[in-house]
C-alpha positions in Angstrom: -25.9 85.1 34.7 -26.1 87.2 38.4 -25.6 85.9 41.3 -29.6 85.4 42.0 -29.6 83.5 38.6 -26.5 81.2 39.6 -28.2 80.6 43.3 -31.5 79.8 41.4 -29.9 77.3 39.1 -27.6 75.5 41.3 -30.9 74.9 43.5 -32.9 73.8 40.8 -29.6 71.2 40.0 -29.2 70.3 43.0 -33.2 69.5 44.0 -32.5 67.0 40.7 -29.3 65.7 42.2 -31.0 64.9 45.5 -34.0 62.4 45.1 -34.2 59.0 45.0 -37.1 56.8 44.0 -38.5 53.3 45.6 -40.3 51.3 43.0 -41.6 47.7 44.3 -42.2 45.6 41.1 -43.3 42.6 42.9 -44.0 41.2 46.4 -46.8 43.7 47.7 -50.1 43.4 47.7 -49.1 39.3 47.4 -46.9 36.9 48.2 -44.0 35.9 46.0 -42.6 37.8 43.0 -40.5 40.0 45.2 -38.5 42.8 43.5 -38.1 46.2 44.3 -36.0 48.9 42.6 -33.8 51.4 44.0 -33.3 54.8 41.1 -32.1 58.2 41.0 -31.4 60.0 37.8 -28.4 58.0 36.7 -28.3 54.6 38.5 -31.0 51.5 39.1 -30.4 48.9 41.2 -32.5 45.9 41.7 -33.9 44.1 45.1 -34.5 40.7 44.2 -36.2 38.8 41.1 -38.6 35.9 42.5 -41.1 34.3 41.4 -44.9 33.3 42.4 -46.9 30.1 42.1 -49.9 30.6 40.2 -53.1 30.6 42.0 -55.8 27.6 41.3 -58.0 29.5 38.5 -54.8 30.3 36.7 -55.2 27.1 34.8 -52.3 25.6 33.1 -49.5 28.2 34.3 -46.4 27.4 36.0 -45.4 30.3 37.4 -45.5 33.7 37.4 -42.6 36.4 37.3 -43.1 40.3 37.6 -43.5 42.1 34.8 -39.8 43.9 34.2 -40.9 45.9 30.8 -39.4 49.5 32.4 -36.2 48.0 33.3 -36.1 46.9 29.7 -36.9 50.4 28.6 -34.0 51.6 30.9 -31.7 48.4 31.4 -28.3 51.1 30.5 -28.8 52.6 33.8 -29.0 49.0 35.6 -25.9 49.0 38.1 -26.4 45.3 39.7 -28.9 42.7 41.0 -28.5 42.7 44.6 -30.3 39.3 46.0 -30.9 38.9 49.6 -31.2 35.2 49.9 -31.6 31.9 48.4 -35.8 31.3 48.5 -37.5 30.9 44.6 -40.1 34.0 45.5 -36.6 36.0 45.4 -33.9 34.3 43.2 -36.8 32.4 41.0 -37.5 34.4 38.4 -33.5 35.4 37.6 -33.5 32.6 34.7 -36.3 34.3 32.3 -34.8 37.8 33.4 -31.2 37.7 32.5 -31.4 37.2 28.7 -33.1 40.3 29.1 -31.2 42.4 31.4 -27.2 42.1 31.0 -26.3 43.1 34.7 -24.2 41.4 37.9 -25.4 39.6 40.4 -24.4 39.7 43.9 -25.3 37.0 46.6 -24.0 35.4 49.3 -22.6 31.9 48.8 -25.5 29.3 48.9 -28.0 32.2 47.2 -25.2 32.2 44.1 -24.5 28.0 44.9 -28.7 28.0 44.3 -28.9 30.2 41.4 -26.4 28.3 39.3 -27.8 25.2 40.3 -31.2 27.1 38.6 -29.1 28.4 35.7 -27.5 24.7 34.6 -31.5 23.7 33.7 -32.2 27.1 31.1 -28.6 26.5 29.0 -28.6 30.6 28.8 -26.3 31.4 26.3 -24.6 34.7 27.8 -24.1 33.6 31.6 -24.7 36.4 34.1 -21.2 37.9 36.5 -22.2 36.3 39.7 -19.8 38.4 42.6 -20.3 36.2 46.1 -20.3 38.7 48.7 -20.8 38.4 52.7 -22.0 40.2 55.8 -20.3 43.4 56.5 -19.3 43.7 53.0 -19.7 46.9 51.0 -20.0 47.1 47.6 -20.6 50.6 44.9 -23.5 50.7 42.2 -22.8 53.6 40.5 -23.8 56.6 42.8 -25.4 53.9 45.5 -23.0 51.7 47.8 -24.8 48.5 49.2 -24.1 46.7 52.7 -25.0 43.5 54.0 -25.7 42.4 57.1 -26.9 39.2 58.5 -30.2 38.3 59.1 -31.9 34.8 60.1 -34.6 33.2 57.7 -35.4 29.9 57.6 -32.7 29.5 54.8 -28.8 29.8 55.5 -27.1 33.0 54.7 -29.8 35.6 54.5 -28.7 39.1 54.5 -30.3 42.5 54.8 -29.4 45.6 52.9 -28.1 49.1 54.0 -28.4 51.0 50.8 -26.3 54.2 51.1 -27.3 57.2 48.9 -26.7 60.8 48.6 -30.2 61.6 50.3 -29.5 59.1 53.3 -29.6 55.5 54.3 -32.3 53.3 52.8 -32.4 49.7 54.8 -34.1 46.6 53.4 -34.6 43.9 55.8 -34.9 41.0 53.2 -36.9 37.8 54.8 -36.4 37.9 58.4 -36.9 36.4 61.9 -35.8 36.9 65.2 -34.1 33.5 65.9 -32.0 33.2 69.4 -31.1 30.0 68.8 -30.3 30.0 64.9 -29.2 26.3 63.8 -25.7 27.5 62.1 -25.1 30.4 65.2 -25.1 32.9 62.8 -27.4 35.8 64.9 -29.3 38.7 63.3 -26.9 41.1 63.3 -28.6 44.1 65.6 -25.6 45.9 66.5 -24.8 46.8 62.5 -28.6 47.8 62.7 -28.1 50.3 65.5 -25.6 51.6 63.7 -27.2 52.3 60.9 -29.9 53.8 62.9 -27.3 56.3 64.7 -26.3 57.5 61.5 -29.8 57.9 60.6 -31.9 55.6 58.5 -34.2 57.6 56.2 -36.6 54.7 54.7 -37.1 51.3 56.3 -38.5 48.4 53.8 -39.8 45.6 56.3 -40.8 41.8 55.4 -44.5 42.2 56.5 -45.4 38.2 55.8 -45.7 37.2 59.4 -47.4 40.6 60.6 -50.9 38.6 61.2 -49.2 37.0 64.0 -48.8 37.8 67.7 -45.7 37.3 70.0 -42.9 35.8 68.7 -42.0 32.9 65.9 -40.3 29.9 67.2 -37.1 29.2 66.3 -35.9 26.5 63.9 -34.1 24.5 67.2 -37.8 23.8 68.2 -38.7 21.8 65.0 -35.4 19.5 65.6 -37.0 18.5 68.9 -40.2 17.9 67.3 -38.3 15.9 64.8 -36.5 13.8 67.5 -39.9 13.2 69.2 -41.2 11.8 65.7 -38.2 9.7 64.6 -38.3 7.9 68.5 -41.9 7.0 67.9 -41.4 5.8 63.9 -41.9 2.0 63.8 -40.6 1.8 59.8 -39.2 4.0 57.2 -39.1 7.7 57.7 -39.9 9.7 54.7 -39.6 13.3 55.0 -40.3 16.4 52.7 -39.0 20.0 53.2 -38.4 22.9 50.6 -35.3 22.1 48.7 -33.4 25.4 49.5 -34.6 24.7 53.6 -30.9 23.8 54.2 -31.3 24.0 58.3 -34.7 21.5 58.1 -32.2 19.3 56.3 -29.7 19.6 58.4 -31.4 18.5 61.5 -33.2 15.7 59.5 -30.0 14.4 58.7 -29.1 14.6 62.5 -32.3 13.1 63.6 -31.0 9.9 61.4 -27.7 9.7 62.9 -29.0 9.7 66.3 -31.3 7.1 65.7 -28.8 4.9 63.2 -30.8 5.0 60.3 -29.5 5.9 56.6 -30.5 8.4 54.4 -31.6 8.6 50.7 -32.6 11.8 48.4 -34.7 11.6 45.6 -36.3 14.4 43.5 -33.9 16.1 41.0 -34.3 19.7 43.1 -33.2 18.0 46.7 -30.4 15.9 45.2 -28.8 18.7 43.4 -29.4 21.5 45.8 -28.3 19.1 49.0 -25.0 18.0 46.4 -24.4 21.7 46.6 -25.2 22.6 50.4 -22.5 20.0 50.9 -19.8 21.2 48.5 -20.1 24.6 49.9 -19.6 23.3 53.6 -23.2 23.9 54.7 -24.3 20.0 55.3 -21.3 18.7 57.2 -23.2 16.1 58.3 -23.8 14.5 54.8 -21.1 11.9 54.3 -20.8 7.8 52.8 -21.4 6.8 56.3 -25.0 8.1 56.2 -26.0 8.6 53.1 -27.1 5.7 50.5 -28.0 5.9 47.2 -31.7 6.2 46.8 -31.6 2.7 44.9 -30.3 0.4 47.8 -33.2 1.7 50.3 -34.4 -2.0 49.6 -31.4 -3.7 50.6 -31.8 -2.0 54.1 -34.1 -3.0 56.9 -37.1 -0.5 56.9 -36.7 0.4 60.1 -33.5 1.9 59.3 -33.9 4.3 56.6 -35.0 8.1 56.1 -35.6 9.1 52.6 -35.6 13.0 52.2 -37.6 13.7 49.1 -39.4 16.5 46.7 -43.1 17.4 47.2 -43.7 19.4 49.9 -46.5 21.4 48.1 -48.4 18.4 46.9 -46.5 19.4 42.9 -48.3 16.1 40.9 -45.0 15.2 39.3 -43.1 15.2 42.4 -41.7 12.3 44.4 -44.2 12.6 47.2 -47.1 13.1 45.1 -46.3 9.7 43.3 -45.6 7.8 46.4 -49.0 8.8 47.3 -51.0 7.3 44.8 -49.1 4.6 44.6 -47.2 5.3 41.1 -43.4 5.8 42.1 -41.4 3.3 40.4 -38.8 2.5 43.0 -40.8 2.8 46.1 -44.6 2.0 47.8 -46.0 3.4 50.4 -46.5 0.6 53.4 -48.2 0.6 56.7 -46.7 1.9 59.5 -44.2 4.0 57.1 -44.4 7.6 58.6 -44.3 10.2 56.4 -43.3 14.0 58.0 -44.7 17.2 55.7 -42.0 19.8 57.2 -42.9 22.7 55.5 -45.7 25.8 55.3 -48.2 25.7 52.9 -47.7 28.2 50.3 -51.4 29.9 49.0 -53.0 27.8 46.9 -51.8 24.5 46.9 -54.1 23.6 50.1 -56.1 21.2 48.4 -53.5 19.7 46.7 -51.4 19.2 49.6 -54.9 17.6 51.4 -55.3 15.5 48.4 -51.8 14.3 49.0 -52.1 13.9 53.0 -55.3 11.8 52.5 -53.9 9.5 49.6 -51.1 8.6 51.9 -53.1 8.0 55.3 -55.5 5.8 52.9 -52.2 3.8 52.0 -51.5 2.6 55.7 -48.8 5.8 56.3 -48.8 7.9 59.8 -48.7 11.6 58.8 -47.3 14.0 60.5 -47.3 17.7 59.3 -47.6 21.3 60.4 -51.7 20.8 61.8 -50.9 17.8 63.9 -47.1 18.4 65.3 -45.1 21.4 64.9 -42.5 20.0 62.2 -42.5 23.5 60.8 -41.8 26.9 62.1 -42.4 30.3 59.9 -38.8 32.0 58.6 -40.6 35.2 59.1 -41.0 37.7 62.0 -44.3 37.9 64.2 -45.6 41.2 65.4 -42.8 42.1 68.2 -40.6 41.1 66.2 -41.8 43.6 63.5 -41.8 46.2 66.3 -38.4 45.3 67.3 -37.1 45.7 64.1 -38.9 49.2 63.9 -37.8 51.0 67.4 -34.2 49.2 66.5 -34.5 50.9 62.7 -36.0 54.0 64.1 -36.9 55.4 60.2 -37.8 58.5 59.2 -39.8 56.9 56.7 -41.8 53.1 56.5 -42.9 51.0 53.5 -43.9 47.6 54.5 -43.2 45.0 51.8 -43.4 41.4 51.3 -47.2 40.7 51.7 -50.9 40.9 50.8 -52.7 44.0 51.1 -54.0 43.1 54.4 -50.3 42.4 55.8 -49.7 45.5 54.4 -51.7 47.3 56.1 -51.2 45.4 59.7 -47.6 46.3 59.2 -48.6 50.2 58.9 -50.4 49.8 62.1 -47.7 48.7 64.2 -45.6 51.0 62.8 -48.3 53.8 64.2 -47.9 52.4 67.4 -44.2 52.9 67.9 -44.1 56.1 66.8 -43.8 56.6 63.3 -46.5 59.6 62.0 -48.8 58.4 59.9 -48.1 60.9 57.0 -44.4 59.3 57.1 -45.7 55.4 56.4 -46.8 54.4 52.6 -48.6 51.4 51.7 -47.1 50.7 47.8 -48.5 48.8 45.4 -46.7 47.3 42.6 -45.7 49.8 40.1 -46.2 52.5 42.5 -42.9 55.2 42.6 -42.3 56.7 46.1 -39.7 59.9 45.8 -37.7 60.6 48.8 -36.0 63.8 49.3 -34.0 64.1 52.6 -37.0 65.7 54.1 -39.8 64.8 52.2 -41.3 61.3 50.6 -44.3 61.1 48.3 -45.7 59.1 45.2 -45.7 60.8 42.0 -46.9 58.0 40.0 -46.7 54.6 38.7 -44.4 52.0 36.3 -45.2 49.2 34.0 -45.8 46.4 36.5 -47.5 43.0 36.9 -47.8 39.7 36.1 -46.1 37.3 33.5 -47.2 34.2 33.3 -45.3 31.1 32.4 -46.6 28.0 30.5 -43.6 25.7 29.3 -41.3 27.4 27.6 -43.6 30.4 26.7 -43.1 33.2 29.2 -46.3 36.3 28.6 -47.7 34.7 25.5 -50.8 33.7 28.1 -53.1 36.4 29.1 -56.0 37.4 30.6 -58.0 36.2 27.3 -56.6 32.8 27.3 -56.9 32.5 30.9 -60.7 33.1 30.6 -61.3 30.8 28.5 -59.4 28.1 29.8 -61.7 29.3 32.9 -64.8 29.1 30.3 -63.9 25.4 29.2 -63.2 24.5 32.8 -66.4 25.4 33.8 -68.6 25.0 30.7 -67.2 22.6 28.7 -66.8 23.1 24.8 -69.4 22.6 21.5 -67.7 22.6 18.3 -70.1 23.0 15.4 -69.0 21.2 11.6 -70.8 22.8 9.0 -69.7 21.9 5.5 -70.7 24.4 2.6 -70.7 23.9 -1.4 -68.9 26.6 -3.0 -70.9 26.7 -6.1 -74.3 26.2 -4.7 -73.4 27.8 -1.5 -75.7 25.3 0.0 -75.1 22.5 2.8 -72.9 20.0 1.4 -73.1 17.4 4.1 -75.5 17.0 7.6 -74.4 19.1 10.6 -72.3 17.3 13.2 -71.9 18.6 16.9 -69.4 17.6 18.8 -69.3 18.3 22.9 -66.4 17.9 25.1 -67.0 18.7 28.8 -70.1 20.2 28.1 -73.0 17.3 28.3 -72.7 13.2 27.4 -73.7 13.3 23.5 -75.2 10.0 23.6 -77.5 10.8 26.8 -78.7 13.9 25.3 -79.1 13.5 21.8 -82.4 15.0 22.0 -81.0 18.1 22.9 -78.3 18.1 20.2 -81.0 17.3 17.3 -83.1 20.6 18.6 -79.8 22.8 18.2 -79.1 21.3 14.6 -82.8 22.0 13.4 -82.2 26.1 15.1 -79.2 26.1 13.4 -80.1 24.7 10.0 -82.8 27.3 9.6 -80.3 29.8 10.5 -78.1 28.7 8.0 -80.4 28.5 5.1 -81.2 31.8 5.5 -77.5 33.0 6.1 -76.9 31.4 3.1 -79.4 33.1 1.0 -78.6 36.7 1.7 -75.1 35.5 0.7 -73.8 36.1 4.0 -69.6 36.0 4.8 -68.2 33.3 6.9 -67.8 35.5 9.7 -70.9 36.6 9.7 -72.4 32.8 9.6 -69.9 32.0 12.6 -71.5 34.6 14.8 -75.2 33.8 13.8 -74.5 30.3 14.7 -72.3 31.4 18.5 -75.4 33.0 18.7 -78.2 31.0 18.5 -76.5 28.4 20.3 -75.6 30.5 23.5 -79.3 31.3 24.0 -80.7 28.1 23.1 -78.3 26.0 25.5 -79.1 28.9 28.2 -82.8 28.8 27.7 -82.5 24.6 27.7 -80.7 23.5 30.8 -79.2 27.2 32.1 -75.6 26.4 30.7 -72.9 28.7 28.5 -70.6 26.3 27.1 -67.6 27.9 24.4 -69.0 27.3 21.1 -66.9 26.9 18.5 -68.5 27.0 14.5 -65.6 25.5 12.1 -66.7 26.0 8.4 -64.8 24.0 5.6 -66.1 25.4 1.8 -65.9 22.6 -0.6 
């Protein structure tokens, strides 16, 4: 080989060497599901595993998780799972994923304290290797090292990523806010930013959630005075529901009651267990015998000086909340006067529920207060300057917004326009969309295997799209199941047709209508019969004739359903 030859090759090799790949999985174009994966030719690593709550027309489903099929197909290149907080839409869907993926995890204390908590409920036979890490810690993923640094969510101990690689410094903010006044002290840490931004950052990933918004998002010190405000004016029992995991909004609940002598009580599996923890781990040093009671002597104190902390801030049907409000919680009733606080966002798609659940309670004599009324809540997620902040701190060669809908998305590219960053150097991904970066250059050059598992029970992606639509179709239509009973011998009607509806029409007020569809369908079926037609054959004449004549009758498309038993 000459010297030309050796040149050439050790080009070619090293234009291999030097290109890493950004692959989001989950968490844009949406919200929830967040996970994004980090790849060159020899090493993954993997942002996050969340989940998403299913939308209203996904009847039946739990939850969703992404679709992690190509880290299947290359789980022996999988270094770690690098999590940057605690919140289900990034440490939810960790339980259905590690049977599949043998991997560690690394977290900061209450994100690991949360996920075992998660872990205890699936009895997963081969336990993951959790490895607690902390701000300013570094750790090495194959040919990748990984830095935290701190950032400030609306849940304790969030951290940012400074992913180091051989092409140059890829930062990922995690969920983030700009919070001055932070309820544990712990400040954003800009100066570890700006020095990652000396050295030269070559791709910024930034939360884009909040982008919609203008100015600046409150900090969480703002909803304690909002609290205190609404605990001074509470005439009887205070009952108050957060998010679980929103250890700071517990925190200052918890404070709120000492202030104005009152006990507190949990109830709801998720609270009780995830506050056991925040304690254990130091991050509720307010929770102690002297102020908290077990939920089962609330009725041996006087009304006026309790706080129950409690499960349902989504308006879930089985949750604590949800039961108080319609009046079927075993151990407690709503009263008059009782003032119930809803301190938490509403995630897409559990609006009506959560109305549902506001308007049950007013109906029962409660006062309500939630996020419409009083500001009890404050987003965890930056507004616009802070967005820009984050972006002239960052300075990026390159931008990739994540964490929202396609609309935040695209907001987020905006802003980035505006402080500077060329358009050709900002890329809106969708999920499953690869973007290679060189040092100089970033493009996509394709897609992966991405999207949506669903979860019913215990069956995770054995629902799809066709078992969606027609729990869509019998949503909206109703049902129309057809006996027909044929002789073998004579291969003739052995009994009289029965129909039998089920959210289609009321039989008995439309029997007129049901004795016209047997009389179609007998004829069909005598003549079905005498060409010696299959059973197949006779289901689809029959699915047939029904769909038009219902149509052409009263304009409606139930899901018919023929069952034939041969005798």
């Amino acid at each position: 080989m000459n010297s030309y030859q050796k040149n050439k090759f050790q080009k070619k090799k090293n234009s291999h060497e030097l290109k890493v790949c950004v692959t989001p999985l989950g968490g844009c174009g949406e919200i929830g599901k967040n996970m994004t994966i980090i790849e060159n030719s020899n090493d993954i690593i993997v942002i996050d595993a969340g989940l998403m709550f299913p939308k209203e027309e996904m009847l039946g489903i739990d939850l969703i998780i992404p679709d992690i099929s190509y880290l299947k197909r290359n789980r022996q290149r999988i270094r770690g799972i690098v999590l940057t907080h605690g919140h289900e839409d990034h440490i939810g869907a960790l339980p259905y994923i590690i049977p599949e993926i043998d991997a560690p995890i690394y977290g900061t204390k209450l994100t690991l304290g949360l996920l075992e908590s998660k872990l205890e409920e699936f009895e997963i036979k081969k336990p993951p290797t959790l490895i607690c890490i902390k701000p300013k810690d570094k750790i090495t993923l194959g040919s990748f090292q990984v830095e935290f640094f701190r950032v400030s969510h609306s849940i304790a101990d969030g951290v940012g990523l400074a992913i180091f690689t051989n092409i140059g410094i890829i930062m990922h903010t995690g969920d983030f806010k700009v919070d001055q006044t932070p309820i544990d002290g712990e400040l954003i840490d800009f100066h570890k930013i700006a020095e990652y931004s000396n050295q030269g950052i070559l791709l910024l990933l930034s939360d884009s959630t909040n982008v919609e918004r203008s100015g600046y998002s409150p900090s969480e010190k703002e909803v304690g005075e909002h609290l205190y405000n609404a605990f001074a004016e509470a005439k009887k029992r205070i009952i108050v529901t957060t998010f679980a995991s929103n250890i700071h909004r517990i925190k200052q609940v918890i404070d709120c009651a000492i202030r104005y002598n009152r006990k507190v009580a949990i109830t709801g599996m998720s609270m009780n267990r995830t506050i056991s923890m925040a304690a254990k781990h130091g991050y509720l040093p307010n929770v102690n015998n002297k102020v908290m009671i077990p939920f089962e002597d609330v009725r041996r104190h006087l009304s006026k000086r309790i706080v129950i902390i409690t499960t349902g801030s989504q308006g879930e049907p089985m949750s604590a909340l949800s039961r108080m409000a319609t009046n079927s919680h075993k151990h407690l009733k709503i009263e008059k006067d009782d003032m119930v606080i809803i301190s938490a966002r509403v995630i897409p798609g559990n609006e009506s529920s959560i109305a549902n659940t506001i308007n049950n309670l007013f109906r029962l004599g409660a006062e309500v207060v939630y996020e419409k009324v009083s500001e009890v809540h404050v987003s965890g997620h930056a507004s616009s300057e802070e967005l820009k902040l984050m972006l002239n701190l960052a300075r990026p060669k390159f931008f990739v917004p994540v964490h929202g809908e396609y609309r935040h998305l695209v907001h987020h590219t905006k802003l980035a326009q505006k402080v500077g960053i060329p358009e050709n150097n900002i890329f809106i991904l969708e999920n499953g969309k690869k973007l290679e970066l060189t040092k100089d250059k970033a493009r996509i050059i394709g897609s992966v295997s991405s999207g949506m598992v669903l979860v019913d029970g215990k069956g995770v992606g054995d629902v799809g799209n066709i078992v969606l639509r027609d729990r869509q179709h019998l949503a909206n239509d109703g049902m129309v199941i057809v006996l027909i009973s044929i002789h073998k011998q004579s291969g003739k009607l052995n009994s009289p047709l029965e129909i039998i509806s089920r959210g289609f029409v009321y039989v008995r007020g439309s029997e007129e209508l049901f004795t016209k569809a047997k009389l179609k369908i007998e004829i069909a079926l005598n003549e079905c019969l005498s060409k010696n037609n299959n059973l197949p054959d006779i289901k689809n004449t029959v699915t047939g004739i029904l769909k038009k004549f219902f149509y052409e009758e009263i304009e409606r498309r139930p899901m018919i359903l023929p069952l034939i038993v041969e005798i």
